[in-house]
C-alpha positions as CSV (number, residue, x, y, z in Angstrom):
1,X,-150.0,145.0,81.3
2,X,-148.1,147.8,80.7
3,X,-149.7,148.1,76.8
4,X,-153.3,148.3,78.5
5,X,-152.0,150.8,80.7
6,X,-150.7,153.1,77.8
7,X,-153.6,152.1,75.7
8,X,-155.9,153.0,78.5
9,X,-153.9,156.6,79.1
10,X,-154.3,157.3,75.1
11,X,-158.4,156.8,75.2
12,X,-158.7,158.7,78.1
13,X,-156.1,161.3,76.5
14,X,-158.9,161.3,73.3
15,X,-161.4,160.8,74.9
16,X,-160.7,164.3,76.9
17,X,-159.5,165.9,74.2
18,X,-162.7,165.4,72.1
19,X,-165.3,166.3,74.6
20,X,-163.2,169.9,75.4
21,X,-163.5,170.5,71.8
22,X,-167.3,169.3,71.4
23,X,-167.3,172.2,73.9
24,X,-165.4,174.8,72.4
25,X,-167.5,174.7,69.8
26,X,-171.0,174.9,70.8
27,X,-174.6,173.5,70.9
28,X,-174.9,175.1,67.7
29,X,-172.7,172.9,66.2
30,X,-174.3,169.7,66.9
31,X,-177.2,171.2,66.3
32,X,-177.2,171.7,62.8
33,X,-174.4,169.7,61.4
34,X,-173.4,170.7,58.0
35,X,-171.8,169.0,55.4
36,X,-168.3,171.0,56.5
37,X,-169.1,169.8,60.2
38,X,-169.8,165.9,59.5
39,X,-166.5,165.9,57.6
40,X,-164.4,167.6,60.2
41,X,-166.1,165.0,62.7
42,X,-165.0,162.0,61.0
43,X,-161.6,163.1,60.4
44,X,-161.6,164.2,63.7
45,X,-162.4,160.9,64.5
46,X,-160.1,159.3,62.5
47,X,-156.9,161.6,63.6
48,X,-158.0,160.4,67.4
49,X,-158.6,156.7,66.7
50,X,-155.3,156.3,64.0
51,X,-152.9,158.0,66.9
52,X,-154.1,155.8,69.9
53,X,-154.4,152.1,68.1
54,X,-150.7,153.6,66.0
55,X,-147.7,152.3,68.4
56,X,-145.2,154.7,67.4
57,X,-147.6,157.8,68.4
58,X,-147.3,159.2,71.1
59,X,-149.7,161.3,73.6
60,X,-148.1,164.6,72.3
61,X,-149.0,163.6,68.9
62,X,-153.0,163.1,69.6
63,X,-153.2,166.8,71.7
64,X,-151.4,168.0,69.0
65,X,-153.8,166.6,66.1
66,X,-157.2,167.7,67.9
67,X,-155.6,171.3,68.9
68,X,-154.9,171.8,65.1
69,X,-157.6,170.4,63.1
70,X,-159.9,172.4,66.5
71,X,-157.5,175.2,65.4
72,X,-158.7,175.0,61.6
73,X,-162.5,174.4,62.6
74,X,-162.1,177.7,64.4
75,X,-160.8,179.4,61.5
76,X,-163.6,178.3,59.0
77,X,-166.2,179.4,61.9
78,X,-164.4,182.7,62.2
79,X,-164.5,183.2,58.4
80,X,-168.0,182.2,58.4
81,X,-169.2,185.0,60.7
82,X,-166.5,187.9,59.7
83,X,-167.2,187.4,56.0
84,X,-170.9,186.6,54.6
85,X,-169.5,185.6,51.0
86,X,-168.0,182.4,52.5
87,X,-171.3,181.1,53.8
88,X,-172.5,179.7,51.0
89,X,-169.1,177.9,49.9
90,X,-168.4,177.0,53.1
91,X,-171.7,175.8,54.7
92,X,-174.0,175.6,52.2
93,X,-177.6,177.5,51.7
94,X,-180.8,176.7,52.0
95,X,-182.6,175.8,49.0
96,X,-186.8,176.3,48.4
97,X,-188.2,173.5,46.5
98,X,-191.3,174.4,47.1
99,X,-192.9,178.0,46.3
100,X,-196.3,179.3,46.2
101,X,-197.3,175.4,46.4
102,X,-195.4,174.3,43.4
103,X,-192.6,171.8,43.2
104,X,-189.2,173.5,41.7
105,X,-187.7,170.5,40.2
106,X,-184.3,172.4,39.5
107,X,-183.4,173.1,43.2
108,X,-184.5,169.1,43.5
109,X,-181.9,168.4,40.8
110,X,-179.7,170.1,42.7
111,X,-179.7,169.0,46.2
112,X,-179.8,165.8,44.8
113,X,-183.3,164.7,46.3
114,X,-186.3,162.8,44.3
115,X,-190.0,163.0,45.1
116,X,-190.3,160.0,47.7
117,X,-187.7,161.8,49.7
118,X,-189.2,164.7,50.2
119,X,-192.0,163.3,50.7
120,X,-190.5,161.2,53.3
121,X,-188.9,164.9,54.5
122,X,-192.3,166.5,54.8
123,X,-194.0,163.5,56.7
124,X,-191.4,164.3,59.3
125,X,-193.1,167.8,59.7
126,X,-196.0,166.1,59.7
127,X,-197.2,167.2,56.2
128,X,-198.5,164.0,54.4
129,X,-199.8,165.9,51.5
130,X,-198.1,168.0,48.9
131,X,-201.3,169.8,48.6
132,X,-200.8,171.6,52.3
133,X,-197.5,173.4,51.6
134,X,-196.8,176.7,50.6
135,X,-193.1,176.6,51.1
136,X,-190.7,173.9,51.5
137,X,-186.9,174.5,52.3
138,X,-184.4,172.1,52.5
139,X,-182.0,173.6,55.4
140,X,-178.1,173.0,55.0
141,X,-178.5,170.5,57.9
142,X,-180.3,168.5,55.4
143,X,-183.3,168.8,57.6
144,X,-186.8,170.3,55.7
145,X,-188.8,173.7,57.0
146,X,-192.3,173.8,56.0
147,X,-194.7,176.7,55.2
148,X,-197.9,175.5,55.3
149,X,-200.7,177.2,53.1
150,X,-203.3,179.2,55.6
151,X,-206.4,176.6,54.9
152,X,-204.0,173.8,56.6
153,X,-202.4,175.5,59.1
154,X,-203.3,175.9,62.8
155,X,-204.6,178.8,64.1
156,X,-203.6,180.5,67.4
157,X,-204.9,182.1,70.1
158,X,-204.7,185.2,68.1
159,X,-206.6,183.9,65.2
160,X,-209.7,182.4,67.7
161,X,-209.2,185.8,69.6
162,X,-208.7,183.9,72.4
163,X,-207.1,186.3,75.3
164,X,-203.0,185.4,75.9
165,X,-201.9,183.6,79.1
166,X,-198.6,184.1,80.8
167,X,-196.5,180.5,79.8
168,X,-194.4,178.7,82.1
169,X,-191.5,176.4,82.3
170,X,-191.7,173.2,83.8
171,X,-189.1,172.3,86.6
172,X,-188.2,168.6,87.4
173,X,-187.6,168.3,91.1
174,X,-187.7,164.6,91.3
175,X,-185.7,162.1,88.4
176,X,-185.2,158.0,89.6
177,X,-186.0,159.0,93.0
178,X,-183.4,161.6,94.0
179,X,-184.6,165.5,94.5
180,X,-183.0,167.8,92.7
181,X,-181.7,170.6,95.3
182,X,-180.6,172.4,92.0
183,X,-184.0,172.7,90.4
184,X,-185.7,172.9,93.9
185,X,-183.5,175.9,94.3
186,X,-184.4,178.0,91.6
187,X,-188.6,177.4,91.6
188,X,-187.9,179.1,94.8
189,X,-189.0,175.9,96.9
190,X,-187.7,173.6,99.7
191,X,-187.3,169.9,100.9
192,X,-190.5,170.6,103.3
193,X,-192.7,171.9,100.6
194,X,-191.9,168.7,98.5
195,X,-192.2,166.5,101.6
196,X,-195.4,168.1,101.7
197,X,-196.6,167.2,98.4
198,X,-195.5,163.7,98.5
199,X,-197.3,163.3,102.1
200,X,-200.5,164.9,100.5
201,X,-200.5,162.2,97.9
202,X,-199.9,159.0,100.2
203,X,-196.0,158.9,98.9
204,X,-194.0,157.7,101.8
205,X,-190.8,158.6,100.1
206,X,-188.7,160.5,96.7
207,X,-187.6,157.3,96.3
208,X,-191.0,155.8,95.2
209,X,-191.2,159.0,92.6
210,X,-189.8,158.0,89.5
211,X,-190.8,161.8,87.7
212,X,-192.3,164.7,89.4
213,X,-192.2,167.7,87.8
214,X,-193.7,171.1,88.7
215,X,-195.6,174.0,87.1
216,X,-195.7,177.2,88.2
217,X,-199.7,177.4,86.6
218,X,-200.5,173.7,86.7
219,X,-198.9,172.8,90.1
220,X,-197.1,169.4,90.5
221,X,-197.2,166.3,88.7
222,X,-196.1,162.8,89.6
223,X,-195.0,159.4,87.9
224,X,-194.2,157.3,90.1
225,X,-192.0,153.8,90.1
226,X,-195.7,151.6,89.6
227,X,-195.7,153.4,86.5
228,X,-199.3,155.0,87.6
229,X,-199.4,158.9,86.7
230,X,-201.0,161.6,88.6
231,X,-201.5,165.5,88.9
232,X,-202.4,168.1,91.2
């Protein structure tokens, strides 16, 4: 019993530990995980798991290894920012493999990529033929931004001289059947306005609402539990 209890003490210890770092060092990070950054996770990792499953290590030991190795993940971040030379060793750059519509087989050489996985890259921005790019860069996330040449693009409002509109957020007030106060809050609305929608519509109740979700330009619209979808 009392190796559960120090087993369960030591996850919860990690556990902790690793979600205040995830936090300490931003959205960004997971955003765009570089080479550096997937390495520092698993080691992370690795330092976390080996020191709760190891029984001579102790909780000081596990703090102690995510503190540091946070502690040298702050450093390279710091160096990163303060000093543009270390960019490129330290997280990469990104790399065009495509210019003027013409496939640079050095820089595919070089990131170590053939022709069925770019290919495979581009399909994920929805480019399915080589024909359509302009530019093609493979990101240090490993993930590919495309250029498309101006017959294949899309054009905008601008383009069709179509007059701008003012664009709005959408706001979910209702999730699974409970309001959101929070959300309800800052559209500016109340419990009686949303009653009132939901009355308007035959709804006897949020918890028969499995989505709603509001628009300041579009008004309010509804998914409910039956799976049936509707709009104002």
């Amino acid at each position: 019993m009392s190796d559960l209890l120090s087993t369960s003490v030591e996850l919860s210890v990690g556990f902790l530990a690793l979600l205040i770092m995830t936090k300490l060092l931003g959205k960004t990070s997971l955003a765009q995980v570089t080479p550096f950054d997937f390495i520092s996770a698993l080691i992370l990792g690795e330092l976390v798991g080996n020191a709760i499953y190891d029984d001579e290590v102790r909780l000081g030991t596990i703090l102690y290894s995510v503190a540091f190795w946070g502690l040298l993940v702050f450093l390279i971040e710091f160096l990163t920012q303060k000093f543009r030379k270390t960019r490129g060793m330290l997280e990469g750059n990104p790399s065009v493999v495509i210019r003027n519509g013409r496939i640079d087989r050095e820089q595919m050489k070089k990131n170590k990529v053939d022709l069925n996985e770019l290919q495979n890259l581009l399909r994920q921005q929805s480019v399915f033929s080589m024909r359509e790019v302009a530019y093609a860069i493979i990101e240090t996330d490993g993930s590919v931004t495309v250029l498309k040449k101006s017959q294949y693009d899309q054009p905008t409002n601008k383009d069709l001289n179509v007059p701008s509109k003012a664009v709005y957020l959408p706001i979910t007030l209702i999730s699974d059947g409970q309001i959101d106060d929070d959300n309800l809050e800052q559209a500016g609305l109340s419990r009686e306005w949303l009653q009132q929608q939901l009355r308007e519509r035959n709804i006897s109740s949020p918890e028969d609402v499995f989505f709603l979700e509001w628009k300041l330009d579009e008004g309010v619209y509804i998914d409910l539990m039956d799976n049936v979808g509707t709009s104002n």
